[in-house]
GUZA-587116 format. One record per residue (C-alpha): residue number from 0; residue in one letter; x, y, z. Coordinates in Angstrom, 3 decimals, padded with zeros to 6 digits. Layout:
// GUZA-587116
REC rodo kemar       px       py       pz
REC  NUM     A        X        Y        Z
...
This chain:
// GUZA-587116
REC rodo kemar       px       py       pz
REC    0     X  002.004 -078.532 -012.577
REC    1     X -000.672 -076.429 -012.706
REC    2     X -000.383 -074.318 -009.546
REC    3     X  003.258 -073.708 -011.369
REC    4     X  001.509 -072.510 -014.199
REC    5     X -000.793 -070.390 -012.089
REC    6     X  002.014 -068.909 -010.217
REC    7     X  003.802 -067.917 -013.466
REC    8     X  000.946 -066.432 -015.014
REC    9     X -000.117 -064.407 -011.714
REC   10     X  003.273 -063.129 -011.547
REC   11     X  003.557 -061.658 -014.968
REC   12     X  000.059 -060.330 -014.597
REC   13     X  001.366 -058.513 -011.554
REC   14     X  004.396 -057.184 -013.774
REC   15     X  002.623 -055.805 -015.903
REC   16     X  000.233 -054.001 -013.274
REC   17     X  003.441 -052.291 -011.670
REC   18     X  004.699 -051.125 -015.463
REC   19     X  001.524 -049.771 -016.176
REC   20     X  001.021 -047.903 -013.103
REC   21     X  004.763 -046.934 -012.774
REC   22     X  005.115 -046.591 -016.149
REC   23     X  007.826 -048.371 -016.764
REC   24     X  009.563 -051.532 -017.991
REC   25     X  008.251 -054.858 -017.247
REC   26     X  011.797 -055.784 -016.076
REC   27     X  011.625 -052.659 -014.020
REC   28     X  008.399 -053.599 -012.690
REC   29     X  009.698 -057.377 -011.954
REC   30     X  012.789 -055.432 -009.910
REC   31     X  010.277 -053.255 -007.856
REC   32     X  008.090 -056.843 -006.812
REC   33     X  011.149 -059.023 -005.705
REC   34     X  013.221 -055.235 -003.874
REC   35     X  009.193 -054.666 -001.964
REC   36     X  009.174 -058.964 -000.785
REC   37     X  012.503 -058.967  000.287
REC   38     X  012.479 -055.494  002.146
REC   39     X  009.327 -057.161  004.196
REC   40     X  010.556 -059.848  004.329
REC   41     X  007.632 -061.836  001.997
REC   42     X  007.300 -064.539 -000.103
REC   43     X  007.288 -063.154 -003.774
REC   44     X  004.295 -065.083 -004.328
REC   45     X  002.338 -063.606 -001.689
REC   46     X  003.182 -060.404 -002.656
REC   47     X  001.967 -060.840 -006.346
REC   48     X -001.170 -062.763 -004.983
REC   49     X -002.490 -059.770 -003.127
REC   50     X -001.528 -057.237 -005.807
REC   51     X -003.450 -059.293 -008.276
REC   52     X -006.609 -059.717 -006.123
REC   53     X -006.551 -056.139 -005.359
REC   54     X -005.571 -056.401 -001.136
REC   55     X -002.514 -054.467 -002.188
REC   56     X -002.193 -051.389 -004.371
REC   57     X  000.324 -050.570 -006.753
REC   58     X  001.414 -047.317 -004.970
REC   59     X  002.547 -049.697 -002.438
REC   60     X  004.967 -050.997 -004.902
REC   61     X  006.434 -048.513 -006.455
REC   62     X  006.567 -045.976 -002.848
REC   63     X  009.376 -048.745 -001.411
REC   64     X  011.412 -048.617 -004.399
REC   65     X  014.849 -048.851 -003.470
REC   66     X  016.957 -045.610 -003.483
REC   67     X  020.151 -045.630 -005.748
């Protein structure tokens, strides 16, 4: 239960990293995560894990975002 509760909280931490740095909407920012894990191929948690403990950087993020 409370890795669940880990996982929840680093993931909204995360979000709110990418919004900040984007500057943008937390949905936004929860769109730009899940489009950057599946487009390598990476569990979402990993991703969030190493954006939150600083082996990733945001521009990393928000550089793959998905062209309309």
């Amino acid at each position: 239960m409370q890795s669940v509760i880990a996982s929840k909280a680093t993931l909204e931490i995360a979000k709110g990293m990418i919004a900040q740095y984007a500057d943008t909407t937390i949905g936004e920012a929860s769109q730009l995560l899940t489009a950057y894990a599946k487009q390598r191929r990476l569990r979402l948690t990993e991703t969030v894990q190493a954006l939150v403990t600083r082996d990733m950087n945001p521009a990393a993020i928000v550089a793959a975002k998905p062209r309309a």
